[in-house]
C-alpha positions as CSV (number, residue, x, y, z in Angstrom):
1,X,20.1,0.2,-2.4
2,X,19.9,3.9,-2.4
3,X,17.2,4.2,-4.8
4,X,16.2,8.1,-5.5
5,X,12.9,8.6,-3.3
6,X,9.9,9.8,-5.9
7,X,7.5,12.1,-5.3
8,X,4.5,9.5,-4.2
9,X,7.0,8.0,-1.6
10,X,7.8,11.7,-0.5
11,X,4.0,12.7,-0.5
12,X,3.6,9.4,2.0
13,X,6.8,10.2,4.3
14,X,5.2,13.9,4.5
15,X,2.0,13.0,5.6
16,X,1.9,9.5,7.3
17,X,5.4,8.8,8.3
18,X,7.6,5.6,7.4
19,X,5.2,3.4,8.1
20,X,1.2,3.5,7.8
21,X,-1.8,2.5,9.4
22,X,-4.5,0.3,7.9
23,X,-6.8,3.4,8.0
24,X,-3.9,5.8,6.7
25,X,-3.2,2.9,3.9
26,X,-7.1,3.2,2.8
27,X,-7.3,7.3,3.1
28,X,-4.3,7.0,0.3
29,X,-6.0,4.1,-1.6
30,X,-9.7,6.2,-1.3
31,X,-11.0,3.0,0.5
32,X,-12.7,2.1,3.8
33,X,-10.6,0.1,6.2
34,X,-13.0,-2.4,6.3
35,X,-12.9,-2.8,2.4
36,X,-9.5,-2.5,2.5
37,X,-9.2,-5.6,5.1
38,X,-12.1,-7.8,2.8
39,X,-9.7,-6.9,-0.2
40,X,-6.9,-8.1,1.7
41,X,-9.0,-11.5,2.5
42,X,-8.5,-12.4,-1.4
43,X,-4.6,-13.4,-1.5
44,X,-5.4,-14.5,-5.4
45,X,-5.6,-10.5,-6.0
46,X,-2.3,-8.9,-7.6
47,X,-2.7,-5.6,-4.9
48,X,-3.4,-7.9,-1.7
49,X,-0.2,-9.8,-2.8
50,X,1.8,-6.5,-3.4
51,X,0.5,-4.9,0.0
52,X,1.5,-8.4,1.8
53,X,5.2,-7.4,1.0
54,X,5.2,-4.2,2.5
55,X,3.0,-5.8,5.7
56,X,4.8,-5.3,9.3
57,X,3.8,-6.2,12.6
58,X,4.6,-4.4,15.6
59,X,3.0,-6.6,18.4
60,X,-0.8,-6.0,17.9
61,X,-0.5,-3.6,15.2
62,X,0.1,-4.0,11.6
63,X,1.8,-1.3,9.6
64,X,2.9,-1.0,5.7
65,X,6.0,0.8,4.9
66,X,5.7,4.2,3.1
67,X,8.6,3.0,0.3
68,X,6.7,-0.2,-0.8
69,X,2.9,1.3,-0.7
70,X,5.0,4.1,-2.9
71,X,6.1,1.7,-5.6
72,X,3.2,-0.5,-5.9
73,X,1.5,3.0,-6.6
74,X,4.3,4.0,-8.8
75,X,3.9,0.6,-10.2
76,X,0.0,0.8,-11.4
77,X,0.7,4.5,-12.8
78,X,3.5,3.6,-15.0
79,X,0.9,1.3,-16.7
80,X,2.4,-1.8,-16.0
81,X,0.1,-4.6,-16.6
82,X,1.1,-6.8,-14.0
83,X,-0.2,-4.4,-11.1
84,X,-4.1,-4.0,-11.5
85,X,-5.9,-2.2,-8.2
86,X,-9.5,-3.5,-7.8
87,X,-10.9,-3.3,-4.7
88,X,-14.2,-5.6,-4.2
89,X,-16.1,-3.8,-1.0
């Protein structure tokens, strides 16, 4: 459970805190957060599944956590083909 942090998941506790906002979440993925919430529409997409994960709600608000938005970017620099960012705005 005590995974090493990396430096993307650093980078996002520096900057944003633990958890971020849908606007923080688009600034990091160079979106809008309007096209980030259309993306998020599509279920079928291999992203919107990933970010679905990391998803918390705190009454109103909806938050992702900095360690999961880390490794799904980890994820897509590695070159893993399973994890393929397209965002349709």
């Amino acid at each position: 459970m005590n995974e090493p942090i990396t430096a993307t998941h650093q980078y996002l506790l520096k900057h944003y805190g633990p958890l971020l906002t849908l606007k923080h979440l688009a600034e990091v993925m160079h979106s809008t957060p309007s096209g980030l919430r259309m993306a998020m529409t599509r279920k079928n997409q291999p992203l919107t599944a990933a970010l679905a994960v990391s998803r918390r709600r705190l009454g109103r608000k909806v938050y992702f956590e900095a360690s999961r938005v880390a490794e799904i970017i980890d994820q897509n620099l590695d070159g893993s083909p399973n994890l393929k960012i397209t965002l349709d705005t």
